[in-house]
C-alpha positions in Angstrom: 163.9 101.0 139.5 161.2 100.9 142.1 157.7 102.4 140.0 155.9 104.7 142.5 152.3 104.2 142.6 149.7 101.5 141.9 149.9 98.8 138.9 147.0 96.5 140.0 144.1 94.5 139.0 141.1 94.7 141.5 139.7 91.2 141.1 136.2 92.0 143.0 134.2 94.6 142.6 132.8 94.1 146.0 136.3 94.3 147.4 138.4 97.7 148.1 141.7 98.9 148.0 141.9 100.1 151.6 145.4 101.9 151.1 147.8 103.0 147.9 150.2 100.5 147.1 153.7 102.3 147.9 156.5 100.2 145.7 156.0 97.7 143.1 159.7 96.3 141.8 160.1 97.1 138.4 158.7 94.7 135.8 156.3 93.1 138.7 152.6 93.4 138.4 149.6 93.4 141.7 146.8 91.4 141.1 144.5 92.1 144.5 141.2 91.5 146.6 141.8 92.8 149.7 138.9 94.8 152.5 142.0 95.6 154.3 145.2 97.6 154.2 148.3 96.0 152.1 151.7 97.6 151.7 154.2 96.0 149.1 157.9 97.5 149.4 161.5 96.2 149.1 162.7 95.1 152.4 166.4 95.7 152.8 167.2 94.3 156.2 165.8 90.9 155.2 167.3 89.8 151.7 169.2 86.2 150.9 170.5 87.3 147.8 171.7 90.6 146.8 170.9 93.5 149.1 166.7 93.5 149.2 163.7 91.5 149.2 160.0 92.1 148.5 157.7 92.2 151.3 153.7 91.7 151.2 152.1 93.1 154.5 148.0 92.6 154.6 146.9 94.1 158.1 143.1 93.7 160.1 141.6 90.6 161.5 139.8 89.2 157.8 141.2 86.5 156.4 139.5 87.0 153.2 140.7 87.9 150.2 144.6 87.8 148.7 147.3 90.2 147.2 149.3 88.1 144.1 152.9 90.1 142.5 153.4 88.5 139.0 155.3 88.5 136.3 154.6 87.2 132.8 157.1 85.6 130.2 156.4 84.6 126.4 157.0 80.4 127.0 159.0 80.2 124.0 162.2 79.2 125.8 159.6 76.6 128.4 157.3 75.1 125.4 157.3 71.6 125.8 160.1 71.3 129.2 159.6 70.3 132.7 159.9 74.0 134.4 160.9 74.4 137.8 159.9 77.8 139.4 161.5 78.8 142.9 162.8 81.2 146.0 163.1 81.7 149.6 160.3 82.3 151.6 159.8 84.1 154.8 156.6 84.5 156.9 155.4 86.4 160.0 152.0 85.9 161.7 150.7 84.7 158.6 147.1 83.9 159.2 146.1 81.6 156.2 148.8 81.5 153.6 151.7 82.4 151.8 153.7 81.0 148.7 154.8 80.8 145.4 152.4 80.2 142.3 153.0 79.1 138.4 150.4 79.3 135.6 151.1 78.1 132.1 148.6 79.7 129.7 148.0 79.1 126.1 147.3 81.3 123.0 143.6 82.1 123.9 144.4 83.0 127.6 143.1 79.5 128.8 145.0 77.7 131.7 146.8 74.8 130.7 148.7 74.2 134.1 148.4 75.9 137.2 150.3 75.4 140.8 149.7 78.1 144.0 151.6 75.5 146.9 148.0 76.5 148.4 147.8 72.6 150.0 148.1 71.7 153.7 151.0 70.2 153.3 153.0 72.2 150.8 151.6 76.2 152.1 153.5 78.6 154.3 151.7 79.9 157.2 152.4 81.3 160.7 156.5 82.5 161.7 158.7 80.6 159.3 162.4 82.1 158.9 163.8 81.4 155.0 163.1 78.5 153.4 163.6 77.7 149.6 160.4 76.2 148.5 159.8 75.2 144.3 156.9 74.7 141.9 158.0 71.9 139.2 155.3 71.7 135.9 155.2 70.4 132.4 154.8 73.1 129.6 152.6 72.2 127.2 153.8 72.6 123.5 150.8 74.8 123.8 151.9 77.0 125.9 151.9 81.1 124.7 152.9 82.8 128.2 153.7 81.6 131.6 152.9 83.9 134.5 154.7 83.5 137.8 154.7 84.9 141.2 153.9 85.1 145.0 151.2 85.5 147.0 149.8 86.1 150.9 146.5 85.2 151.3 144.9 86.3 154.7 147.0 88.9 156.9 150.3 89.0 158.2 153.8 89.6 156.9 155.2 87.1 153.9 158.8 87.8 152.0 160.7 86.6 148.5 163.9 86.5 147.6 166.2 85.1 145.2 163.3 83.7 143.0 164.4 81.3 139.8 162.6 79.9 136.3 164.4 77.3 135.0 164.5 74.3 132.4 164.9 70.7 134.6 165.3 67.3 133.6 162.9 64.8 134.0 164.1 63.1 137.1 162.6 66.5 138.7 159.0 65.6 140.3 156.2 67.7 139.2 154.4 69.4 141.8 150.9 69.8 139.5 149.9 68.2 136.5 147.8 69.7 133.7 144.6 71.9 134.3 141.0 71.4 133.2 140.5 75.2 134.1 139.0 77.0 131.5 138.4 80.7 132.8 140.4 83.1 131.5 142.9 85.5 133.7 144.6 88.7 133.1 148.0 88.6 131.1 150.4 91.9 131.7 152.4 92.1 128.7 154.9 89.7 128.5 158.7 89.6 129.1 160.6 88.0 126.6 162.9 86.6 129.5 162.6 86.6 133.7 163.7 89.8 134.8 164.6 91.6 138.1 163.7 88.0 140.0 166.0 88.7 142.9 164.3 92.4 143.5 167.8 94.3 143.1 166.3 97.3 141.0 
């Protein structure tokens, strides 16, 4: 079920919401700082699983500022694995950056890992056509939540699809190793388990 409306988290107060938010999948969250228009909607003419996709549009020139759909999961089923998060990506005149991102948090709301594929080498940017792209991190035994997601950063068009959480071995490479960040972020209630990762209802 698509939920009608805005479920969002302006992340500067010296940034606006320029235009509603018109569909947020169900059981996804918005995190935003955006001075220009967004739209967030299922897409379904560009899907790679199942019959729709979620699509991120940020119009204007400005590359500042980001729009960030999360999800969060109690880490019960992740404490103390290697966790590999992942999904096909798709980008359109992407002017800074696209991808996925993976925070582990513990039970105080601190960071304890944290990966956003935001390096040179690793981000999505400019016309890419699908591409399956991961985030691999050690849980901490720590861990209370991990929150998951994508996110466009500057204007243009950026897709998911077909995202996955799972447990890996330890032949798997990490992508990030633990975090020294100590801020704490914003936690939308937790899912006891992934849900609607393929954007189907």
């Amino acid at each position: 079920m698509i939920r009608k409306g805005v479920s969002c988290l302006l992340l500067s107060s010296s940034l606006a919401l320029a235009q509603p938010i018109h569909e947020i999948p169900a059981d996804w969250h918005l995190a935003l700082a955006s001075p220009s228009p967004i739209t967030v909607k299922l897409d379904h003419f560009n899907a790679t699983s199942g019959a729709s996709s979620v699509e991120i549009a940020r119009e204007g020139s400005s590359t500042t500022g980001f729009v960030a759909l999360m999800q969060a999961t109690d880490a019960a089923d992740y404490r103390g694995r290697r966790v590999r998060f992942s999904g096909d990506l798709k980008t359109q005149d992407v002017k800074d950056w696209g991808g996925l991102w993976f925070r582990v948090l513990d039970a105080r709301g601190k960071t304890l890992a944290f990966d956003n594929m935001q390096k040179e080498e690793r981000r999505v940017t400019g016309d890419t056509d699908w591409q399956r792209r991961d985030i691999v991190i050690d849980v901490s035994d720590r861990a209370a939540n991990v929150l998951y997601g994508v996110t466009l950063n500057g204007t243009g068009k950026f897709w998911a699809d077909g995202l996955r959480l799972e447990v890996v071995d330890q032949s798997v490479p990490i992508t990030a190793k633990s975090s020294t960040l100590n801020a704490k972020v914003w936690l939308p209630s937790p899912l006891s388990s992934p849900r609607n990762l393929d954007f189907e209802e």
